[in-house]
C-alpha positions as CSV (number, residue, x, y, z in Angstrom):
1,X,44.3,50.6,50.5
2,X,41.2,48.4,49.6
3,X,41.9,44.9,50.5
4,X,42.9,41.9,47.8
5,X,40.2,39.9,47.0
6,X,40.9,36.3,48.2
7,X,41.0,35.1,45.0
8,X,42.5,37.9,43.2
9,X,44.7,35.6,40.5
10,X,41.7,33.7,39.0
11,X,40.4,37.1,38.4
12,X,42.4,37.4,34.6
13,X,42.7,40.4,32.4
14,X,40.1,43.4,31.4
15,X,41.3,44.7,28.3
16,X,40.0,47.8,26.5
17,X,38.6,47.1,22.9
18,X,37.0,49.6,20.1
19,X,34.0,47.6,18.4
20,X,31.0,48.4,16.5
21,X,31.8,52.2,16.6
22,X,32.6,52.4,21.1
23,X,35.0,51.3,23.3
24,X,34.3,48.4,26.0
25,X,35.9,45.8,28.3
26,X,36.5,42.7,27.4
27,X,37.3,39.8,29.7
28,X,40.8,37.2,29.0
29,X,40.5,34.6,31.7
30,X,43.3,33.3,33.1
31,X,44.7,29.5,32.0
32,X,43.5,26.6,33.5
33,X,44.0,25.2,36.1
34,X,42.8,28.0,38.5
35,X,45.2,29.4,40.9
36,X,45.2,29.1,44.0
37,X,44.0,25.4,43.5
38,X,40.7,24.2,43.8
39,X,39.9,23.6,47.3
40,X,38.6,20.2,47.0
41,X,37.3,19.8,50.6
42,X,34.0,21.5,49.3
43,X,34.0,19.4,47.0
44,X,34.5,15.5,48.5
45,X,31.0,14.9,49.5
46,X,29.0,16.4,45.7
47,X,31.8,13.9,44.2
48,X,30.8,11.0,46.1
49,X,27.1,11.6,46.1
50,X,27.8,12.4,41.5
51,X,30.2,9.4,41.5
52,X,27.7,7.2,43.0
53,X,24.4,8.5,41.3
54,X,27.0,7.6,38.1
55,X,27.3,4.2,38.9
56,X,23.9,3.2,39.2
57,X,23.3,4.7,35.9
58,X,26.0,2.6,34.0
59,X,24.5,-0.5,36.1
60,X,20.4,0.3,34.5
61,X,22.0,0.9,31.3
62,X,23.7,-2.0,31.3
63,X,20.8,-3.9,31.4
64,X,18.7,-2.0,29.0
65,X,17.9,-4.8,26.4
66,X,18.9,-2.5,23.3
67,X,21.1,0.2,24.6
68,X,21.2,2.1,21.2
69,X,17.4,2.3,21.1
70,X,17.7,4.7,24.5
71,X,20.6,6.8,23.2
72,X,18.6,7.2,20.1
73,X,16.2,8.8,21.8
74,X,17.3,10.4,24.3
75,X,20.4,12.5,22.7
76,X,17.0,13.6,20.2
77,X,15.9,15.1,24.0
78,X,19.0,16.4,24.7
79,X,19.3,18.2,21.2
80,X,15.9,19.5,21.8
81,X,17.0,21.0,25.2
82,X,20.1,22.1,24.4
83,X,18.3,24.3,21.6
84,X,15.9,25.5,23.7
85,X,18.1,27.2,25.8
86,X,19.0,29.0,23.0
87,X,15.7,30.1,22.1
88,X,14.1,27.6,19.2
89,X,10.9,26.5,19.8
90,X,10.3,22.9,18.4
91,X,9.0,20.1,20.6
92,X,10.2,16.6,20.4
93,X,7.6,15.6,18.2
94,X,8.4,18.6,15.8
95,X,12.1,16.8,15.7
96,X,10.5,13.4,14.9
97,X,8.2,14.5,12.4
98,X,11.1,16.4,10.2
99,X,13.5,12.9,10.4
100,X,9.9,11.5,9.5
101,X,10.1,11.0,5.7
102,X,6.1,11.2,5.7
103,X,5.7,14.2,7.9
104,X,3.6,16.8,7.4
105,X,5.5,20.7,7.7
106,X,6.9,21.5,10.9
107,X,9.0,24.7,12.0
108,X,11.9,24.4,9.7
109,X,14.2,26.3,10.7
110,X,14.1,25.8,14.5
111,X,13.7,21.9,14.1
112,X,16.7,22.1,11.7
113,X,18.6,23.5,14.4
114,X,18.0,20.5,16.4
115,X,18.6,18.5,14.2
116,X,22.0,19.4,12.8
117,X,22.7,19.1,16.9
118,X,21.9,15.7,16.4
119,X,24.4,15.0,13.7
120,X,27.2,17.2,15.3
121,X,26.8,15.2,18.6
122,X,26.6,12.0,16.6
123,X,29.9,12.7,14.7
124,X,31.3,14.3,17.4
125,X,30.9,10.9,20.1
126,X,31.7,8.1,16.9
127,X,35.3,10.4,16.6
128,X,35.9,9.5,20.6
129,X,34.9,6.1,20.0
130,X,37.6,5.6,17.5
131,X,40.1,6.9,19.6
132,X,40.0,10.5,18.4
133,X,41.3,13.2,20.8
134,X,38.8,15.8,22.2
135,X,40.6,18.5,20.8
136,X,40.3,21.9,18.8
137,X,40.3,20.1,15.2
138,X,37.5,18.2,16.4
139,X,35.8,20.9,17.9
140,X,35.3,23.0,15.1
141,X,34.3,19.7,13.2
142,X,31.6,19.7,15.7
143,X,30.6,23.1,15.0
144,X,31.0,23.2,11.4
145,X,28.3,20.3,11.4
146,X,25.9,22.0,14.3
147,X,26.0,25.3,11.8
148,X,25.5,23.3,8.4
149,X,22.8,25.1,7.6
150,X,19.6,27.0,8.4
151,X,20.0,29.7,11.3
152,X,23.8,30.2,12.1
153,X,25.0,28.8,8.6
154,X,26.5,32.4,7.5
155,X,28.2,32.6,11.0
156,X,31.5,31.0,9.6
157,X,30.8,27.1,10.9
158,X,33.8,25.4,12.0
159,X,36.1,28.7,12.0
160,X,37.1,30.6,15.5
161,X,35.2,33.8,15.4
162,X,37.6,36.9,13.9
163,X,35.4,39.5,15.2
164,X,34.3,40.6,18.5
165,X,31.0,39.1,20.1
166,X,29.2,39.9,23.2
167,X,26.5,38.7,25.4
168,X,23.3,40.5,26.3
169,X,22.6,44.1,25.8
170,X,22.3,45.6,22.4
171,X,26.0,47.1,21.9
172,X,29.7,46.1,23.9
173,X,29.2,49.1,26.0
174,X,25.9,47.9,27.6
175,X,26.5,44.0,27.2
176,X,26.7,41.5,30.5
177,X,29.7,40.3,29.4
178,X,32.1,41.0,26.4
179,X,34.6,38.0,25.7
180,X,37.9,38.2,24.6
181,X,38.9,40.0,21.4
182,X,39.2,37.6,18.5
183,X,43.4,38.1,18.3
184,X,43.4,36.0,21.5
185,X,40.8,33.3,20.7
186,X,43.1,30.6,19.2
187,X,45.7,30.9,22.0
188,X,43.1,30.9,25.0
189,X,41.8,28.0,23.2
190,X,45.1,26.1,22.7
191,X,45.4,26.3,26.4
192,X,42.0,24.8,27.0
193,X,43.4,21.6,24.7
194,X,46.5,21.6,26.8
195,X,44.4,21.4,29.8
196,X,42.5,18.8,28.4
197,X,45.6,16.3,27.7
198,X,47.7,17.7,31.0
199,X,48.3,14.8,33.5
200,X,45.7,16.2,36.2
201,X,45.5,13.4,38.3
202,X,44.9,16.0,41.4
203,X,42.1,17.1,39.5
204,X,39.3,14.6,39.2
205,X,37.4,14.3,36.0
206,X,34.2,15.4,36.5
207,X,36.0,19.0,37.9
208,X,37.8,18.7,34.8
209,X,34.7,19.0,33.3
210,X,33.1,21.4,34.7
211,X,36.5,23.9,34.7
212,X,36.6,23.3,30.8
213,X,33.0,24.0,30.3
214,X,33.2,27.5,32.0
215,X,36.2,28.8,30.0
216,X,34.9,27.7,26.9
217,X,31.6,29.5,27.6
218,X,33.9,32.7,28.7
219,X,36.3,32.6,25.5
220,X,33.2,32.2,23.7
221,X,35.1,31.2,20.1
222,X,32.4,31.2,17.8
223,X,30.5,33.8,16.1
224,X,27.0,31.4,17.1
225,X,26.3,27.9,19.0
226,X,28.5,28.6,21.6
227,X,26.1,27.1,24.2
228,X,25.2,24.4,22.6
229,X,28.8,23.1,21.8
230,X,29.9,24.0,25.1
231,X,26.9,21.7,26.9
232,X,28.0,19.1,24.4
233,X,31.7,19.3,25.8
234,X,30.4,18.2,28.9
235,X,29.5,14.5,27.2
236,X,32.4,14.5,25.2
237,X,35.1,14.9,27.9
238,X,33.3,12.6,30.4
239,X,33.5,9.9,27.2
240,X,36.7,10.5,26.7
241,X,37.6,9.9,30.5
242,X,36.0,6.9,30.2
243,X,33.7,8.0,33.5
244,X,30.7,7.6,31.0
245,X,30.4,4.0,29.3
246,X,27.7,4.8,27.2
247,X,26.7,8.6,26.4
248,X,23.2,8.7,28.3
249,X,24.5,12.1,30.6
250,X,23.2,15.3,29.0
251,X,23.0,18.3,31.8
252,X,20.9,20.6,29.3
253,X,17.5,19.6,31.3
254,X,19.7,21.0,34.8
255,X,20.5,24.1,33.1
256,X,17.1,24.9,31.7
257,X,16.0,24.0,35.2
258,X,18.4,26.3,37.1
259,X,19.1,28.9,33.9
260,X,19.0,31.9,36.4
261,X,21.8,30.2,38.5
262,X,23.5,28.7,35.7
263,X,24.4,32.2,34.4
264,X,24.8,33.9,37.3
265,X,27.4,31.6,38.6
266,X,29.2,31.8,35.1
267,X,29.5,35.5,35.6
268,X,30.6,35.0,39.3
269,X,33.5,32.9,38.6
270,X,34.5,35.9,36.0
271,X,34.2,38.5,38.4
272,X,35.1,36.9,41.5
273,X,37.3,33.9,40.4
274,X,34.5,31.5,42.6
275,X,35.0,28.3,40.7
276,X,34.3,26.5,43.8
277,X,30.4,27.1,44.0
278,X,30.4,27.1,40.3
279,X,31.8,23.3,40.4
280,X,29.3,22.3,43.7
281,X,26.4,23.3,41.4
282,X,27.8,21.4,38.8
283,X,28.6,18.5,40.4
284,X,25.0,18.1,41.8
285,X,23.4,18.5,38.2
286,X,25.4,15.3,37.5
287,X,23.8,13.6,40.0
288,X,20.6,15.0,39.7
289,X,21.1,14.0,35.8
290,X,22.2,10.4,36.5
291,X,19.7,9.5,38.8
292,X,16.7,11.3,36.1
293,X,18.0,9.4,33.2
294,X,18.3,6.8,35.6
295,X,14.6,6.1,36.5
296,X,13.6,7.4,33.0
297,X,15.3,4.1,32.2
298,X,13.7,1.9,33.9
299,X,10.0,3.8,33.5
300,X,10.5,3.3,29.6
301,X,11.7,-0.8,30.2
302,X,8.7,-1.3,32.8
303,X,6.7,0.6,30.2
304,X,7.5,-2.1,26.8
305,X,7.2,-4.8,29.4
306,X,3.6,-4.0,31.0
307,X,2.6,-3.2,27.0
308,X,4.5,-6.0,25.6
309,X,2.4,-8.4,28.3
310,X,-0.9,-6.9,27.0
311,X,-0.7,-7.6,23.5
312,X,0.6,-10.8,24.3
313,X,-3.0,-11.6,25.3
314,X,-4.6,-10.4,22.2
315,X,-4.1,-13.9,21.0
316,X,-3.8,-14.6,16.8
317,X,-3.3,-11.4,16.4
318,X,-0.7,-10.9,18.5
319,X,2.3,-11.9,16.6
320,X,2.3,-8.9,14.4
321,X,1.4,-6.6,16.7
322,X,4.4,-7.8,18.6
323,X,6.3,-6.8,15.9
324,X,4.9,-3.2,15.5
325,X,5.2,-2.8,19.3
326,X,8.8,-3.9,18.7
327,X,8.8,-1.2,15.9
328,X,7.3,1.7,17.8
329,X,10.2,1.3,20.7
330,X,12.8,3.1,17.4
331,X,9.9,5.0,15.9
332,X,7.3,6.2,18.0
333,X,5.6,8.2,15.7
334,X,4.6,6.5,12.3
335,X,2.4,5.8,9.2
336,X,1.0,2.0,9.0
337,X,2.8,1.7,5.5
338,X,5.7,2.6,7.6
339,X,5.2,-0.3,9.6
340,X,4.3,-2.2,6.7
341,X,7.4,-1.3,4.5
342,X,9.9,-1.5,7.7
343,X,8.2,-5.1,8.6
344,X,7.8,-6.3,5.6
345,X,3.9,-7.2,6.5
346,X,1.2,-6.4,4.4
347,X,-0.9,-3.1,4.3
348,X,-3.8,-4.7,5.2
349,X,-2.0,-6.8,8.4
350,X,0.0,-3.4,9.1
351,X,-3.4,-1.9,9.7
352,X,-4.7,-4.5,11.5
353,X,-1.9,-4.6,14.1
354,X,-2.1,-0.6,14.4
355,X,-6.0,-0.7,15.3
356,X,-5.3,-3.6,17.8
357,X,-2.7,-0.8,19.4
358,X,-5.1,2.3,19.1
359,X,-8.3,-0.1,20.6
360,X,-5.6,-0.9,23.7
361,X,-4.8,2.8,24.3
362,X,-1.0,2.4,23.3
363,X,-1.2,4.4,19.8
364,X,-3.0,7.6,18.8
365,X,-3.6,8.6,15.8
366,X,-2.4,12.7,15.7
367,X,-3.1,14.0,12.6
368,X,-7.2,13.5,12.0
369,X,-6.7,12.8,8.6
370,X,-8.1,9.8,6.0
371,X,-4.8,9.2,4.6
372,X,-1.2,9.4,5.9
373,X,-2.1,8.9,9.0
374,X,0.5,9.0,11.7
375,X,0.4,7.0,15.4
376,X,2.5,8.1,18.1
377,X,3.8,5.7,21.1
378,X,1.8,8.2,23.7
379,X,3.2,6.3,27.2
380,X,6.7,6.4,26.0
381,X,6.8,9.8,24.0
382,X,5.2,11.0,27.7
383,X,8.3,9.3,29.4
384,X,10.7,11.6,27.1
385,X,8.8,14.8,26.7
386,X,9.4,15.6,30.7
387,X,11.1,18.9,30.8
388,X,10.8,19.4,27.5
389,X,8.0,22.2,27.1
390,X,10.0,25.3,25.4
391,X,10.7,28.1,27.6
């Protein structure tokens, strides 16, 4: 007799299924939590080193002189990321020009696609801030919104998927991996929500985490956005749990990093129930994450300061510029009657300030035309573009 694998009950169900004219296998996981437990001795040290890495986060952010100025832009880098992964091609300028009202055309439908992630993650973390559970109502409200339109929008948004998917490979009988059939969607999904609201105190938070996001990637519920809704989870749950004051942790830049190992791990807790090297590479992207976002922090605050200090010493001039500078820190790319319109200055003062800002090296003008001319903030779009070239 060939011996039981060691962790033979995480392993779940393989189920025959007839779709798109052949017969496959499809994979029903098991309920969280896994059994046998975690064994958390692997695990003691990653959670110190992520719980830590954390901490110093919350502490930068919490001195970050407008907090909502670096969520701003850095959930727009997440969004861009997150897409990416899933193959779009837009660039974090692309994103900035289409919320630009004065943009010239960019890729529509891929920058759409970031876009509506945007919005979904922005409705998605105001619901948890008003005391909304992370739960399957608000999930598909999340997904009805990241679908809204463009690419994905005839892919039933905000609706559990009623037919069978499957990833990689052309058909179900030569895919990586088939999920489960559609009749068992909403009840492997219910259990992830109970999961969610159990009393797990044995189970710390950030394993929570990282348990939900696999068996929401392995259910798979939607037709499309899958991916990105499951990164997304990620935030949302670590909100939720309070381990996140602000949400400034987006692991999207780790998995893009490490795609090969992200996936591969995925499939190896599915076929050999290993959740526990699964949650030691996840609990290192936190802290690889937190410490990134981290320094990014306090590059973009040295940044405005050393800048801030410069035009200081333009003299007359300086007051307006000031307030351009000031301007540039929400928009870093813009038109001068923009800056004139959102600053109530005058076109001809609006202009003045921007050439100050080109002659200093902070602005650049990008588009090499005589009229509608846009500047981009160059030091700090630099800052937030890292990681960010598409795959």
């Amino acid at each position: 007799m060939p011996p039981v694998p060691p962790f033979a009950s995480r392993l779940g169900d393989r189920v025959v299924i007839s779709t798109a004219g052949e017969k496959a296998v499809a994979f029903v996981p098991p309920p969280l939590p896994p059994q046998p437990p975690i064994r958390m001795e692997r695990l003691y040290r990653p959670l110190e080193q992520a719980n830590h890495a954390l901490g110093q986060l919350d502490g930068i952010t919490s001195i970050l002189p407008d907090t909502s100025l670096f969520l701003y832009m850095y959930i727009r880098k997440e969004a861009l990321l997150s897409s990416q992964i899933e193959g779009t091609q837009s660039s974090l300028s692309d994103l900035l020009l289409f919320e630009n009202d004065e943009a010239p055309g960019v890729p529509l439908d891929d920058v759409r696609e970031v876009s509506n992630y945007v919005a979904a993650m922005n409705h998605g973390l105001a619901r948890i801030k008003d005391g909304f559970p992370v739960s399957l109502r608000l999930i598909r409200e999340i997904h009805a919104i990241l679908l809204s339109d463009g690419r994905g929008s005839n892919k039933q948004p905000g609706e559990f998927r009623r037919s069978q998917n499957w990833i990689g490979g052309t058909l179900p009988g030569n895919a990586l991996f088939v999920p489960p059939p559609p009749e068992r969607v909403l009840d492997l999904m219910s259990d992830i929500e109970k999961f969610i609201h159990a009393d797990t105190r044995s189970v710390p938070a950030l394993v929570k985490a990282g348990l939900v996001h696999v068996q929401f990637e392995t259910i798979h519920p939607f037709l499309d956005g899958n991916g990105r809704l499951g990164r997304l989870l990620i935030t949302f749950l670590l909100c939720a749990e309070s381990i996140l004051k602000e949400p400034i942790l987006y692991l999207s830049l780790y998995f893009k990093t490490h795609r090969r190992q992200y996936y591969d791990l995925l499939q190896r807790v599915r076929e050999e129930g290993d959740w526990e090297t699964w949650l030691e590479f996840f609990i290192d992207g936190i802290t690889e994450t937190s410490r990134q976002a981290a320094d990014a922090a306090r590059e973009i605050l040295d940044l405005f300061e050393t800048d801030r200090s410069r035009i200081e010493r333009l003299g007359r001039p300086a007051g307006s510029a000031l307030r351009v500078h000031q301007l540039l820190q929400q928009k870093p790319i813009l038109t001068i009657s923009q800056a004139a319109r959102s600053l109530g200055l005058s076109m001809p003062t609006a202009a003045k300030s921007v050439r100050h800002l080109v002659a200093m090296g902070l602005l650049r003008e990008v588009t090499g035309r005589r009229r509608g001319r846009m500047f981009v903030y160059d030091g700090y779009l630099e800052i937030l573009n890292r990681g960010t070239a598409p795959l």
